[in-house]
C-alpha positions in Angstrom: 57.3 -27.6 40.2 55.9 -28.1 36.9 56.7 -26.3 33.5 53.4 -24.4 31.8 54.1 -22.5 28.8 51.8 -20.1 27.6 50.8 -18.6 24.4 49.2 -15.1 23.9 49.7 -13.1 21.5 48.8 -10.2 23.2 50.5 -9.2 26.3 51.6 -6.1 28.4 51.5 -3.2 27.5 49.1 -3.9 24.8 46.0 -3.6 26.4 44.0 -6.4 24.8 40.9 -8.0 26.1 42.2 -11.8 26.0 45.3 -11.2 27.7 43.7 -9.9 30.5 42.7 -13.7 32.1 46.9 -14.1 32.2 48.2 -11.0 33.3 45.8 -11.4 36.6 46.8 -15.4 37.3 50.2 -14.6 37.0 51.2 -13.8 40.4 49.6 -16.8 41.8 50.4 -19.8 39.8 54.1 -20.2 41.7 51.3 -20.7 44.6 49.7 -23.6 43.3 52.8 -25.5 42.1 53.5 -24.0 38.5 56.4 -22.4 36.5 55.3 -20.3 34.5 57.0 -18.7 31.0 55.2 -16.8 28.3 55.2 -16.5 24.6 53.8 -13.4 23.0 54.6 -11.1 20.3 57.2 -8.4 20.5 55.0 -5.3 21.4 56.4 -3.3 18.3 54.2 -5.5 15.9 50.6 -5.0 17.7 48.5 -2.6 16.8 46.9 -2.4 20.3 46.7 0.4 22.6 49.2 0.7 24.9 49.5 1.1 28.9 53.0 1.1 30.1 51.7 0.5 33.6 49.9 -2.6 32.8 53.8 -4.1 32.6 53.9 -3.1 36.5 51.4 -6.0 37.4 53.6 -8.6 36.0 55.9 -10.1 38.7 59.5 -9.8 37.5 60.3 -13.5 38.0 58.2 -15.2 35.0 60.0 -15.1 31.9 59.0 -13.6 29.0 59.6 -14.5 25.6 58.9 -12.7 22.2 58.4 -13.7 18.9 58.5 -11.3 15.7 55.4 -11.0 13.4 55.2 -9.9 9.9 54.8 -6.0 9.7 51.2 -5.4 9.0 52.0 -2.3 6.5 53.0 -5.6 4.4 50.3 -7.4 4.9 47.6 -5.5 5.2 48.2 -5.1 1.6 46.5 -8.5 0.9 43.6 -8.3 3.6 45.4 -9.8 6.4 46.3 -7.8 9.4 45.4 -10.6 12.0 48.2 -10.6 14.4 47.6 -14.7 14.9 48.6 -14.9 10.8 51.2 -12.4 10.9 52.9 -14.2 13.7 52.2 -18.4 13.4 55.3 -19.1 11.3 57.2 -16.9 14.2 55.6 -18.5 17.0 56.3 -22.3 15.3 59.7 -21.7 14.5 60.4 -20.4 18.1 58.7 -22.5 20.3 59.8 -25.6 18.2 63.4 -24.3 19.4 62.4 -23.7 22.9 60.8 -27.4 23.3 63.8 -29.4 21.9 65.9 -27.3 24.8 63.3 -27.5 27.6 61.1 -30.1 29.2 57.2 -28.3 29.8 54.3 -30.3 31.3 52.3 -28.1 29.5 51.0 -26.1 26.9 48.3 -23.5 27.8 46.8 -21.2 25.0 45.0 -17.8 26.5 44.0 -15.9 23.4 41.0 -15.4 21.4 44.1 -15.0 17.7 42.7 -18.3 17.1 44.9 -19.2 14.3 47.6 -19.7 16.6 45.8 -23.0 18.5 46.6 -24.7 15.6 50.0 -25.7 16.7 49.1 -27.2 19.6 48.0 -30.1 18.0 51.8 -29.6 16.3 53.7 -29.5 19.3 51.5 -32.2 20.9 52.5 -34.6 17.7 56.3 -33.4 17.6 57.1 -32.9 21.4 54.2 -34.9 23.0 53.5 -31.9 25.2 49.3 -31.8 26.1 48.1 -28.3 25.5 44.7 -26.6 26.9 42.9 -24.6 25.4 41.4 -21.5 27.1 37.7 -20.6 24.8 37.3 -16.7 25.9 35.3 -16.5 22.6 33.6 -18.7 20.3 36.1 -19.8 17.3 34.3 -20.8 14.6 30.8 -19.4 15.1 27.3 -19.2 13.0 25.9 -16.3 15.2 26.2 -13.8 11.3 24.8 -16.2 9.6 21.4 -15.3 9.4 22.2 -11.4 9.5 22.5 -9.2 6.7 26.0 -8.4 5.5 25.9 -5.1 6.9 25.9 -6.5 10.2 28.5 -9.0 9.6 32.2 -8.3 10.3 34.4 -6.8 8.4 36.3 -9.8 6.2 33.3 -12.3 7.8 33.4 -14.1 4.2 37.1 -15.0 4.8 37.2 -15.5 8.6 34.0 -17.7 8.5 35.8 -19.9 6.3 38.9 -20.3 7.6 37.7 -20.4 10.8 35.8 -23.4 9.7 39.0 -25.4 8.5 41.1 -23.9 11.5 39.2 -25.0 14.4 39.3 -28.8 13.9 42.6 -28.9 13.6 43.4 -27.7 17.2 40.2 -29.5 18.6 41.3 -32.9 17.5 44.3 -33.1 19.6 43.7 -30.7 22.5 43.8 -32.6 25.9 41.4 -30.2 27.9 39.3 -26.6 27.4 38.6 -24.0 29.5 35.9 -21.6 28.9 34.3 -18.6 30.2 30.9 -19.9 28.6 28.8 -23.5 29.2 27.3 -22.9 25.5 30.9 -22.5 24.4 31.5 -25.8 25.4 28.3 -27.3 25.0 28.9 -26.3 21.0 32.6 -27.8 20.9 31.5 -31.0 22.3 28.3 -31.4 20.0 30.7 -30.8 16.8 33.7 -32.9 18.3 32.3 -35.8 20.2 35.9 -36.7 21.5 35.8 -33.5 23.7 33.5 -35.2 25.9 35.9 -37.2 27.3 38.9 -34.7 28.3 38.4 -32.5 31.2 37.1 -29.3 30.7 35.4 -26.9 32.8 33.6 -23.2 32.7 36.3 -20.2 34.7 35.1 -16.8 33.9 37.1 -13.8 34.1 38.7 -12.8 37.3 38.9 -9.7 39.5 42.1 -8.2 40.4 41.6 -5.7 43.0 45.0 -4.0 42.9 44.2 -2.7 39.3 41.9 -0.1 41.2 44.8 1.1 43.3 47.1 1.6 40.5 44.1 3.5 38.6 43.4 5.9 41.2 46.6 7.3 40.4 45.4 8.7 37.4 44.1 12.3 37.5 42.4 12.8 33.9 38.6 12.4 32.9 38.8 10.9 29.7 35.0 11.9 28.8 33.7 16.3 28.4 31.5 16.0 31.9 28.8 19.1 31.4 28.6 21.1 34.7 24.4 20.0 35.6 24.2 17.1 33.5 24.4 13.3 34.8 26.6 11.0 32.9 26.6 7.7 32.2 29.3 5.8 31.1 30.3 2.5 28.8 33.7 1.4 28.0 34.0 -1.2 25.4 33.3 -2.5 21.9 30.4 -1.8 20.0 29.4 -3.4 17.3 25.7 -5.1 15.4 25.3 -7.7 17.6 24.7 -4.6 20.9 22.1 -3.3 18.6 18.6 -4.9 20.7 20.2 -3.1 24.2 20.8 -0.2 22.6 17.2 0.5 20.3 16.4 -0.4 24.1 18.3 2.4 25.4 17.1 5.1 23.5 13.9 4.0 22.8 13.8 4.7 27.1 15.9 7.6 26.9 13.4 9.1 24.1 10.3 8.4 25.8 11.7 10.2 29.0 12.3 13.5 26.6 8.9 13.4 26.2 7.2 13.3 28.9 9.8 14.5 31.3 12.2 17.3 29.3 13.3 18.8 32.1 15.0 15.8 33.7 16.0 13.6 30.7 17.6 16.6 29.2 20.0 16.4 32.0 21.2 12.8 30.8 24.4 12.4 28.9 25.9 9.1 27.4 29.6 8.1 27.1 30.5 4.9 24.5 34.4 5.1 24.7 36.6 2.8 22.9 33.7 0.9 20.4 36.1 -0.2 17.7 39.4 -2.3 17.6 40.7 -0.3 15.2 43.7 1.3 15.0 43.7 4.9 16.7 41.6 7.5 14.3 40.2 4.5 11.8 37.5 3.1 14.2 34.3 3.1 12.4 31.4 4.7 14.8 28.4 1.5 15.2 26.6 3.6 18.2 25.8 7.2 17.2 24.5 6.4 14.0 21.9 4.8 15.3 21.4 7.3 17.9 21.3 9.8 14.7 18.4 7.9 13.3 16.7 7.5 16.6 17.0 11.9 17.2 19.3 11.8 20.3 22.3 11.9 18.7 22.8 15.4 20.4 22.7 13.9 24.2 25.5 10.9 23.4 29.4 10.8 22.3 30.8 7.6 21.0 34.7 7.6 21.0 35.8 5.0 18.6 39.6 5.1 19.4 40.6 2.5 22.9 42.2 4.1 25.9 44.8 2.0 27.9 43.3 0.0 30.4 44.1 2.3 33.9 42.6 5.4 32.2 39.6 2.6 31.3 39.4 2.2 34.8 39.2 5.7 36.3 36.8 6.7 33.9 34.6 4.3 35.5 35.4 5.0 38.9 34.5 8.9 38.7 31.7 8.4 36.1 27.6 9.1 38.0 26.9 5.7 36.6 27.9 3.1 34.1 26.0 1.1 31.7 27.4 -2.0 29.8 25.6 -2.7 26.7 25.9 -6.3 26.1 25.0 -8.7 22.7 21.9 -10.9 22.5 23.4 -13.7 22.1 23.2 -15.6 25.4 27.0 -17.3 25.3 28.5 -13.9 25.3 30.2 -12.8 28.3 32.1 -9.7 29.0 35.8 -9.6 30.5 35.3 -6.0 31.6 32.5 -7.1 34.2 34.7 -7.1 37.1 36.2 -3.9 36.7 32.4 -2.4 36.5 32.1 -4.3 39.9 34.9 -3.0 41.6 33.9 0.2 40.8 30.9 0.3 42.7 29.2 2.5 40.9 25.3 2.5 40.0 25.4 0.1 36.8 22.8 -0.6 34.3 23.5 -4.2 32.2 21.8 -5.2 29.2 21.7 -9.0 28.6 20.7 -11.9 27.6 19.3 -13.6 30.8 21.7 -16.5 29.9 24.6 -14.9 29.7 27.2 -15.4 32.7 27.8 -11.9 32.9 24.3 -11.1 33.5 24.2 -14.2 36.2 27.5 -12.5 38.1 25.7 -9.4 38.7 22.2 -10.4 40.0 24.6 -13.2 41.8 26.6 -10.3 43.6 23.7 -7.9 43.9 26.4 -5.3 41.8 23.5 -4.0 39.3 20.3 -3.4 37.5 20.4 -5.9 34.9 17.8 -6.0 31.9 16.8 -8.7 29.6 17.3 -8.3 26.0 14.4 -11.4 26.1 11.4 -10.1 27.7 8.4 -7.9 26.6 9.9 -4.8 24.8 7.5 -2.7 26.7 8.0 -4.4 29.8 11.8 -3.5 29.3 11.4 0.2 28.0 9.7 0.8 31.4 12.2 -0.8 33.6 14.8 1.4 31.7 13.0 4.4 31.6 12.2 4.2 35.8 16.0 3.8 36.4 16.9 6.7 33.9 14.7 8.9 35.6 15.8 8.0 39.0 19.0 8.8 37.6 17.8 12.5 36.6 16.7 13.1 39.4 20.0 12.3 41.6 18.1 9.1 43.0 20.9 6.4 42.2 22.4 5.1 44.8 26.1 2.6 44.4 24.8 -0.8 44.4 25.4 -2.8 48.2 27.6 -5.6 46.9 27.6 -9.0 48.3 31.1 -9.0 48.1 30.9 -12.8 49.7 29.8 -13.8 46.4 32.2 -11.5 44.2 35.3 -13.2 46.1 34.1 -16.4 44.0 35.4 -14.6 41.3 38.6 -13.1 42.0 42.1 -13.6 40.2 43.4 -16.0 42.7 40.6 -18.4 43.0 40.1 -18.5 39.0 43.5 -18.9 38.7 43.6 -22.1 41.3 40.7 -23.4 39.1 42.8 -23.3 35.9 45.8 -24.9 37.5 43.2 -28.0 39.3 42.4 -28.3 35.4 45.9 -28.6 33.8 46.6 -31.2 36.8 43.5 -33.4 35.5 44.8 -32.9 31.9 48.4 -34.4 32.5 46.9 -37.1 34.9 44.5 -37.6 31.3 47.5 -37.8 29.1 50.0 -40.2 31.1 
């Protein structure tokens, strides 16, 4: 078989986004002819949620191994609480260790702690190991550039910048990309013309059904759920760039107080988990501007992140859901499946571009709304579905689940393992 290392930073039990493309291949990369060991951080030094059951989903035969980090109490101190900083010297110094023992076909990078990619092009020069690179987000990006600074990140000054020197460094050596985006690549290729000639190839997020039976074990509502009222739920980030769906939202929601009281009044909305934050200093980006827009009253936003099971039965015993995407048409959203799977009625804001959007009109899972089109035009297609939603007219979306197998853990997981195969072929 051959040897694939892996390096994410995050892992179980932290319950981090860009760990979640792993945790779902693992048990079927033994099925396509691949060893599989992992390098993360030592869950004491993340800052992440975590969900003790998420470690239950990882088959016992891949081996771990952990690296320290700097304690963030230290370095928070000068501005840099990244876990990719805190950890790069750890993660060089190990793996560096681990290379000159083992022999690995394979170096495969699943994170969106971009820092860390730089020693690929390291271990590539000292070991001659070829390392992937999986783009779940785009590294060094220009999307805040032309928005005002209080829209930017926090630390956008810094991040831009380093990002800026980072990102060549790992892109000048890498032997192949995966990405859950075409504009992702599309943008790497135009600033690195080398890229066109390595294999590469677009694998969105994949669905792992048995999450939803583990998550039906759980018996608490993590949301207050009025007796009379219809909720609607959204588990995620927030954050400036969600700020077209949700003016979109409300604006709907607002016009529907108007002119029917008596239903809209019945409407409740549920942001849980908007901020990365650590628990209890997540700064609210969604009921402010519910605040300005009057509504605030009808809406909760819960900054603090729950662990990913209690994510997933708040979705499955919610009246609807709602995922409030960005405008920018490369983004894509690795909590689409589990919205899927939970086959409830599901309202989607996003760019008509955006994959996510695609996978839902593709698997007939949802209403999806254009953050593109004619404001008006939009406002009215929200407002009809909110008051069909008042009035207890939703009904769960008939999935073509046909098309949603496309996108489950095992085939995306074959599709990454097809790539690394073309990249080793590439580097012989």
């Amino acid at each position: 078989m051959k040897k694939l290392l892996i390096i994410s930073p995050y892992f179980p039990p932290s319950n981090a986004a860009d760990m979640q493309r792993i945790r779902m291949s693992l048990p079927y990369f033994k099925e396509y002819d691949w060893k599989v060991e992992v390098v993360t951080v030592a869950p004491v030094y993340s800052d992440f949620v975590k969900d003790d059951q998420l470690k239950e989903s990882v088959p016992t035969a891949i081996k771990i191994h952990e690296v320290k980090a700097f304690s963030k109490k230290w370095t928070s101190k000068i501005g840099l609480g990244s876990i990719a900083l805190r950890s790069l010297w750890f993660y060089k110094v190990y793996v560096d260790k681990l290379l000159k023992k083992q022999h690995f076909d394979l170096i495969y990078f699943s994170t969106t702690q971009f820092p860390v990619l730089i020693l690929g092009a390291h271990w590539k020069k000292k070991f001659n190991v070829p390392y992937v690179i999986d783009m779940q987000d785009p590294w060094h990006s220009t999307y805040y550039e032309d928005k005002s600074k209080t829209e930017r990140p926090a630390k956008y000054w810094f991040s831009y910048r380093l990002n800026k020197y980072l990102e060549p460094i790992a892109m000048n050596k890498v032997g192949g990309l995966i990405s859950v985006s075409q504009a992702y690549l599309d943008t790497l290729v135009g600033r690195y013309p080398r890229l066109k000639e390595i294999p590469k190839q677009v694998i969105t997020f994949g669905a792992f059904k048995p999450d939803f039976e583990w998550a039906k074990n759980k018996v608490k509502e993590r949301y207050p759920k009025e007796e009379g009222t219809f909720n609607f739920i959204y588990v995620g980030r927030g954050g400036h760039d969600m700020k077209a769906a949700l003016i979109l939202l409300f604006r709907a929601f607002k016009k529907g107080l108007t002119h029917q009281p008596e239903q809209f009044n019945k409407i409740r909305f549920h942001f849980i988990g908007t901020s990365y934050a650590p628990q209890g200093q997540g700064i609210p980006t969604i009921k402010p501007l519910a605040s300005e827009m009057g509504i605030a009253e009808y809406m909760e936003e819960q900054t603090d992140r729950i662990s990913f099971y209690d994510s997933i039965y708040t979705l499955l015993t919610a009246d609807a859901l709602m995922i409030i995407g960005s405008d920018d048409p490369q983004y894509t959203a690795s909590k689409i499946y589990p919205y899927i799977l939970a086959e409830r009625p599901l309202l989607a804001f996003f760019h008509p571009e955006s994959s996510a959007a695609q996978i839902i009109e593709n698997c007939n899972a949802g209403t999806v709304i254009s953050l593109i089109e004619s404001k008006d035009l939009t406002i009215e297609k929200v407002y009809d579905y909110l008051l069909n939603a008042s009035t207890y007219k939703l009904l769960p979306p008939e999935i073509n689940w046909k098309s949603f197998d496309v996108y489950s853990a095992e085939n995306m997981c074959k599709n990454q393992c097809e790539l690394f195969t073309k990249v080793i072929q590439a580097s012989n």
